[in-house]
Structure formats: C-alpha cells, structure tokens
C-alpha positions as CSV (number, residue, x, y, z in Angstrom):
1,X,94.5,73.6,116.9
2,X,95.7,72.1,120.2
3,X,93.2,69.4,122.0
4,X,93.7,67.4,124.9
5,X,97.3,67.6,124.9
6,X,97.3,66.6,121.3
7,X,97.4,68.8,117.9
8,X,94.5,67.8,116.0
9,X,94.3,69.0,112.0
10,X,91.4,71.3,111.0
11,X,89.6,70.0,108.1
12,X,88.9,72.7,105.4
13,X,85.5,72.3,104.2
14,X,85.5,71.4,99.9
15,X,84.3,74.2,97.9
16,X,83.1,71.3,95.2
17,X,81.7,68.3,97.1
18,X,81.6,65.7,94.0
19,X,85.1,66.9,93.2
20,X,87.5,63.3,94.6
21,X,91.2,62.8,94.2
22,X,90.4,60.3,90.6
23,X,88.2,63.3,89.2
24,X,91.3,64.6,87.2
25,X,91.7,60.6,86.2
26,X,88.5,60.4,84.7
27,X,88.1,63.8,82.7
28,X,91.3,62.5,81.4
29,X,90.7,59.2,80.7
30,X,88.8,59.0,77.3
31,X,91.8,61.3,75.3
32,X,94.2,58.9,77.4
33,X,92.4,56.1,75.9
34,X,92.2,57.5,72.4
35,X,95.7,58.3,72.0
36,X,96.4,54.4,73.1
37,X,94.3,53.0,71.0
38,X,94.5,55.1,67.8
39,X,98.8,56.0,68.2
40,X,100.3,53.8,70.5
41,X,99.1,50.5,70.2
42,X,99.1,50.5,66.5
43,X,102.9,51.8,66.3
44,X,104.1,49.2,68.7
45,X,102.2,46.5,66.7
46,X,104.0,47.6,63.5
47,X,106.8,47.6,65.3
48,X,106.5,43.8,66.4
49,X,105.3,43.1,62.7
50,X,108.4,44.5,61.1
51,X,110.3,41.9,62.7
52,X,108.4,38.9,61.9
53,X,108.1,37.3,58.4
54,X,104.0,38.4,58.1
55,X,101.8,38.0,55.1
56,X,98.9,37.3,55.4
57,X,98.2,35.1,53.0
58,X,99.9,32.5,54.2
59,X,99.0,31.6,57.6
60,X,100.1,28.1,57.9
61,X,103.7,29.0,57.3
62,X,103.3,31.1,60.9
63,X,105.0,34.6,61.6
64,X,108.3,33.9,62.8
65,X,110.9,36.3,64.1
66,X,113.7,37.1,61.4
67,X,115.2,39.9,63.4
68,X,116.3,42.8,61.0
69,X,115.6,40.7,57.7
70,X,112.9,42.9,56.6
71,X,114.8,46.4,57.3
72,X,117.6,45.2,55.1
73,X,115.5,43.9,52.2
74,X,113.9,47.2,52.6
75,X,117.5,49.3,52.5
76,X,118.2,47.4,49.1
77,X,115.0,47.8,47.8
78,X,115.6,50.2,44.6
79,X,111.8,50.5,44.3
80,X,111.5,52.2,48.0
81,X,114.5,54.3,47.3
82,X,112.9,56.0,44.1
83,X,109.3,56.6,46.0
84,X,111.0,58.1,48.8
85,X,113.7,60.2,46.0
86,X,110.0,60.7,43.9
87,X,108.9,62.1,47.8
88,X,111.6,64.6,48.4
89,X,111.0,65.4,45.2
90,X,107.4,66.7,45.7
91,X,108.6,67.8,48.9
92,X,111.4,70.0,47.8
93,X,108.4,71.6,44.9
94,X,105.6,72.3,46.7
95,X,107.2,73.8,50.0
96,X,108.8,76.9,48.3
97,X,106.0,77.8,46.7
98,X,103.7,76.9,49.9
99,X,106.2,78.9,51.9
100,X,106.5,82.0,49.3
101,X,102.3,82.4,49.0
102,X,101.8,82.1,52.9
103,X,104.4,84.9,53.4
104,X,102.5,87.1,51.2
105,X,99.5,86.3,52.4
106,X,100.3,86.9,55.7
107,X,102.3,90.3,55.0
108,X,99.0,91.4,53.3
109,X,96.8,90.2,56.3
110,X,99.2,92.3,58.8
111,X,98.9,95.7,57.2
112,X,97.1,97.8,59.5
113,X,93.3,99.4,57.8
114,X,91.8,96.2,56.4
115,X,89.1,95.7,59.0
116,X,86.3,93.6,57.9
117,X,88.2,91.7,55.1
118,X,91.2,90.6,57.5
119,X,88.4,88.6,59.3
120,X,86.4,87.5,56.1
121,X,90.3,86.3,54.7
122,X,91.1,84.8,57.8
123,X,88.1,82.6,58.0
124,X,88.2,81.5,54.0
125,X,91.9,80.4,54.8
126,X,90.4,77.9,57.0
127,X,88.3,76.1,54.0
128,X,91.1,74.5,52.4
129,X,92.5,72.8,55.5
130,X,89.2,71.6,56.5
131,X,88.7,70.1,53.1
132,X,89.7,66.1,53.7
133,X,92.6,65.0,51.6
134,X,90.3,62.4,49.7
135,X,87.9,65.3,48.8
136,X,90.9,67.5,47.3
137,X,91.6,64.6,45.2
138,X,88.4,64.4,43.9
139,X,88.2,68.2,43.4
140,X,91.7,67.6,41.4
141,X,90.2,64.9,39.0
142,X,87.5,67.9,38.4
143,X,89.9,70.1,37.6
144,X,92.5,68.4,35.7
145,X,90.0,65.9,33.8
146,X,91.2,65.7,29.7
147,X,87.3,66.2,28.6
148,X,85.5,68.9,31.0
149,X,88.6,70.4,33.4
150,X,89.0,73.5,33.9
151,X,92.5,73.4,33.8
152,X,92.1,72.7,29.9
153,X,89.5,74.9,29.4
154,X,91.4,77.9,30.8
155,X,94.5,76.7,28.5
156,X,92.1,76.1,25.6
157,X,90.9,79.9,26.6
158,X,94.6,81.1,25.9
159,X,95.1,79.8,22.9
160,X,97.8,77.4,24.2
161,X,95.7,73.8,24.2
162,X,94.4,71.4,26.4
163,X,96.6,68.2,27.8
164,X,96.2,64.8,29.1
165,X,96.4,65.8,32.6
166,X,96.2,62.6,34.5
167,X,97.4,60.6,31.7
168,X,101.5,62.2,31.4
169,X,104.1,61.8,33.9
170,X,104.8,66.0,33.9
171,X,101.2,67.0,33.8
172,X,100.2,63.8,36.2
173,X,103.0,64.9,39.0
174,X,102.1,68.9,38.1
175,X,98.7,68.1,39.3
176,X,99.2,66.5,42.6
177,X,101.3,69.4,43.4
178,X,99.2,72.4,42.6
179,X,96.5,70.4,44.5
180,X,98.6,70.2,47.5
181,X,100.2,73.7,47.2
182,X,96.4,74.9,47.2
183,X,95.6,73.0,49.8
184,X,98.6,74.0,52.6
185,X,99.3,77.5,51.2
186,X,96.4,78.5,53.9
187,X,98.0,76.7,56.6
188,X,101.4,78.7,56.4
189,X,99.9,81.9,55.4
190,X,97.9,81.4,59.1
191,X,101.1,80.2,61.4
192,X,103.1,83.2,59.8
193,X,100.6,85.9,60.5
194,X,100.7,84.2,64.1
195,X,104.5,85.3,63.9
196,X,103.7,88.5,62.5
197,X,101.1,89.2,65.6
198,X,103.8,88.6,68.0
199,X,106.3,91.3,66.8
200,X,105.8,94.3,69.3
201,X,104.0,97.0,67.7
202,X,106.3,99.9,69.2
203,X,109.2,97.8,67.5
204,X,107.9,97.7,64.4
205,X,106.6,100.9,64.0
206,X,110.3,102.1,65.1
207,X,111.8,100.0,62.4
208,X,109.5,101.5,59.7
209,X,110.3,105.0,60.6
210,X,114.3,103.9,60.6
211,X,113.5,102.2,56.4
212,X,111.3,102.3,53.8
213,X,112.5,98.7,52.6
214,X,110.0,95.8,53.4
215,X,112.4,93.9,52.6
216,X,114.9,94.8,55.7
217,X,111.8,94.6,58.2
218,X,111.1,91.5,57.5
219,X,115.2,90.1,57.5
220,X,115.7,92.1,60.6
221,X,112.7,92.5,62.8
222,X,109.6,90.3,61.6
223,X,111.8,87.2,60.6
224,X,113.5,86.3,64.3
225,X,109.1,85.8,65.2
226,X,108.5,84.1,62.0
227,X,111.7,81.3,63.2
228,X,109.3,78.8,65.6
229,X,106.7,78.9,63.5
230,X,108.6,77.9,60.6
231,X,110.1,75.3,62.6
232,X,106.9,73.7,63.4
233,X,106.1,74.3,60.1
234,X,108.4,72.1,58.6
235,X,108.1,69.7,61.0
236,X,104.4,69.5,60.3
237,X,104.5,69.2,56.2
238,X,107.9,66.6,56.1
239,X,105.2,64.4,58.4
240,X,102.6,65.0,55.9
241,X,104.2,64.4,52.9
242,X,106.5,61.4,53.7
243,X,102.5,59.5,54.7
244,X,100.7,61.5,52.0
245,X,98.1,58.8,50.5
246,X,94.8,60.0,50.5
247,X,95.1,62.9,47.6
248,X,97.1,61.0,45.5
249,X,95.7,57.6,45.4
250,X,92.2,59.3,44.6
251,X,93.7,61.6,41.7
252,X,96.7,58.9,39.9
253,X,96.7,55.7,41.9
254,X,100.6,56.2,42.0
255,X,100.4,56.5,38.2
256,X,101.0,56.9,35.3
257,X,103.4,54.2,35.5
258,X,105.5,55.3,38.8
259,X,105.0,59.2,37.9
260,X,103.5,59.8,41.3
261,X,104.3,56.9,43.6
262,X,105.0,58.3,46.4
263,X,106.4,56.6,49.5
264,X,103.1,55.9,51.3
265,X,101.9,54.8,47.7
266,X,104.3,52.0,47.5
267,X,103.8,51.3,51.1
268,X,100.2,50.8,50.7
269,X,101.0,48.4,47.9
270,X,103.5,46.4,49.7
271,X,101.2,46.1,52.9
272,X,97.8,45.2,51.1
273,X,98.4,44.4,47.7
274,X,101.1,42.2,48.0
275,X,100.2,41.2,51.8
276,X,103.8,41.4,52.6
277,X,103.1,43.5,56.3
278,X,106.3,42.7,58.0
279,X,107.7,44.4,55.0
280,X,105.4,47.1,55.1
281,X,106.0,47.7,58.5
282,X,109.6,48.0,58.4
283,X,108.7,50.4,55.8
284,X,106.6,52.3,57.9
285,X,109.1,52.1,61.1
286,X,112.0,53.6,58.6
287,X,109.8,56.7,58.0
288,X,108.9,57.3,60.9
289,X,112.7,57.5,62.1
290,X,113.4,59.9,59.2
291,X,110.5,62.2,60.7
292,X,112.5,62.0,64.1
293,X,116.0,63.0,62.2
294,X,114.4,65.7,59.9
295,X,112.5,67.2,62.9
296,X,115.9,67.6,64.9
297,X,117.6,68.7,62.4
298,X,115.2,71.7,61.8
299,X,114.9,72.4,65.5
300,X,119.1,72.6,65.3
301,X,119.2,74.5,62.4
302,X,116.5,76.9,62.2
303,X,114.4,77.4,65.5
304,X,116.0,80.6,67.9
305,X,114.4,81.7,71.4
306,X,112.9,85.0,70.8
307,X,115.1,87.2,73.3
C-alpha cells in the first residue's frame, strides 16, 4: 500500500506463531544426524582405512599411507575370489526360487473373493521380515540340528533318514539357503502384489475376457507393472547377500571347512580375527562398488517407465 510518497509492504499475519525459518532445520536434524553418523562417517572412515597399512595390533609400527597396496593384494587374493564366487553362488540359488514363490504368492493374493484371508496373509508375510537375521539363524540350528531337527525327523518320517545337517558341505550350504529363501520369499511376494495392485482394473478385466491363459496376462499385461518392482528388488537382495553375516555366522561360522564362507564371512575374519582393517576395508570398499555396477546394470537392463 502506498504511504507518504513511499510503498510500504503489508505484513501477512503467521497462521503458526512458533513456526521460524530453522523449524524445517530442526525437525530434520536428528534423521540428518543419524544417517551421518551411522552411513556416512563410517564409509568414509573405511575408505581412509583402506588406504593405510592398519592393524591393530601393532600400533607402534603407525598406519601409513600405501596408496592402492591393499586393493591389489585384495584382487590377487584367491581366498576373496572363492567367497565372493561361493556368494554369487547362493545368490544365483536362492533368488529363483525367492522370485518363483513370491509370484505365486502374490498371483494368489490378487484374485478377487478372498476377503478376510488376503488381510490375515498379508499381515503373516510381514513375520518373516521382521524376524532379525541372527534370530533366523538360531531358528535354522533348531531346525537342521543332527539330534532333535525337524528337518531329520520329517526325513526320518519318510522313510528316507536323517543327515548331518550342519556338519556336510551340501546339507551345511542347503540350510543357509532354505533359511534365507524362507526368510525373503515374503518380501517379494509383497513388492509383486504392489505391482499387481497398480495394473488398471478395466485393463485387466479386458485382457481376461480377450484369454483364458494366465500365463499371457501376466507376459503381456501384469508383467510391464511387475518391471520397477523387480528392479528394486534385485537391487535390494544383491545388497543383502553380498554383506549377509548375521544368519550364517550364527548357523555354520563359515563352515564346514569354507562350505559357507561367504564374502562378509571372510571379511569379518580379515577385519577382526586377523586385525588386518586396511585389508578389510578395501574389501569392504570393493563390494560396495560391485553394488553400484550390479544396481546399474539392472536399472539398464530390466526397469521400463510404465506408459
């Protein structure tokens, strides 16, 4: 409004009072501050480490900087190249059957008529991923003990006979991966019933009058929606497995022998059992630029916009 000659500003009167320009700040500062201190900060320290000759057990002799010293003992380290080929192993086992079972699962879920039970399955799907990865290897020592397992009694039940579980190579490596297939089956079977609940319904029901084969609706009309999650999918379980520690360690230690040491297995050894952490930490650094690769590569290959 004009005042003396001069235009003078009105002042609009704050709904909220207590509401300042740093309000946003603060509401954001304690997940800011998290995601320093629990992500960044202890990357870039591994980082640093991975170029400096660190163990720990010998302080006196300093942590120098060698530059890429540890990254190439690492690349001619036989031992890390069979964990990580003993990795994409499990990987490459688990995640068709993970994949298969969530896809039936989630075709079952998205039939129309099952009222009540779609909720009550829903919400049991949910128990498995909530279930910590130490507790699942405890559950799988249950299961797959020699003595009391059920595993052996349901053999035993068949007529076919118990086996040493935990204590072969094949039944030690079986184990982990049933426990881990049981464990993530839930998980897919919920982000491809997402997919499924974003096909249009007057599309579908079209496509069902046009064929009788499930088959061709899901190739032509569910499986564009099922792409991103898929994507994300795979992004989310190459993560997982390539630092998968928790499950295994509890259930074989890495063992029998090197049956089931995995990648984060031997890291784990490097790092505090042999106290080599610049090692370690190259280690750790290498993995975490194979997630980067692997995730781009699936984000080139598989995920489409949805037109």
């Amino acid at each position: 409004m004009r005042k003396g000659g001069e235009f003078v500003e009105r002042t609009e009167t704050r709904l909220n009072p207590g509401y300042g320009r740093w309000t946003p700040f603060w509401f954001l500062a304690p997940a800011v501050f998290a995601l320093l201190a629990i992500g960044i900060y202890p990357m870039l320290s591994a980082l640093v480490t991975s170029f400096r000759r660190y163990n720990i057990t010998r302080p006196r002799e300093g942590f120098p900087f060698i530059g890429f010293e540890n990254y190439a003992n690492v690349l001619s380290d036989q031992t890390f190249w069979q964990s990580l080929g003993l990795t994409a192993r499990f990987f490459v086992t688990v995640l068709p059957f993970q994949l298969l079972f969530g896809i039936c699962i989630a075709l079952l879920l998205h039939r129309p008529g099952l009222g009540m039970l779609r909720s009550l399955a829903r919400v049991s799907l949910v128990v498995p991923l909530a279930t910590t990865y130490a507790v699942v290897g405890l559950i799988g020592r249950l299961i797959f003990n020699r003595d009391f397992g059920v595993a052996n009694q349901f053999l035993n039940a068949i007529g076919i006979g118990g086996m040493d579980w935990l204590g072969s190579p094949t039944g030690a490596f079986i184990a982990i991966a049933v426990m881990d297939i049981w464990q993530w089956t839930p998980f897919c079977a919920l982000i491809f019933l997402a997919g499924l609940s974003m096909v249009p319904v007057e599309i579908e029901e079209a496509a069902r009058l046009e064929t009788s084969s499930k088959v061709a609706l899901l190739r032509h009309v569910q499986l564009p929606y099922l792409l991103p999650g898929l994507t994300a999918m795979l992004i989310l379980r190459s993560a997982d497995i390539l630092k998968l520690f928790d499950m295994v360690f509890v259930m074989t230690r890495g063992g029998p022998g090197a049956a089931t040491d995995l990648v984060s297995i031997y890291i784990q050894r490097v790092g505090f059992r042999v106290f080599d952490m610049g090692t370690a930490s190259a280690q750790a650094i290498l993995l975490l630029i194979m997630t980067i690769i692997l995730s781009r590569l699936y984000i080139r290959l598989i995920y489409k916009e949805i037109e």
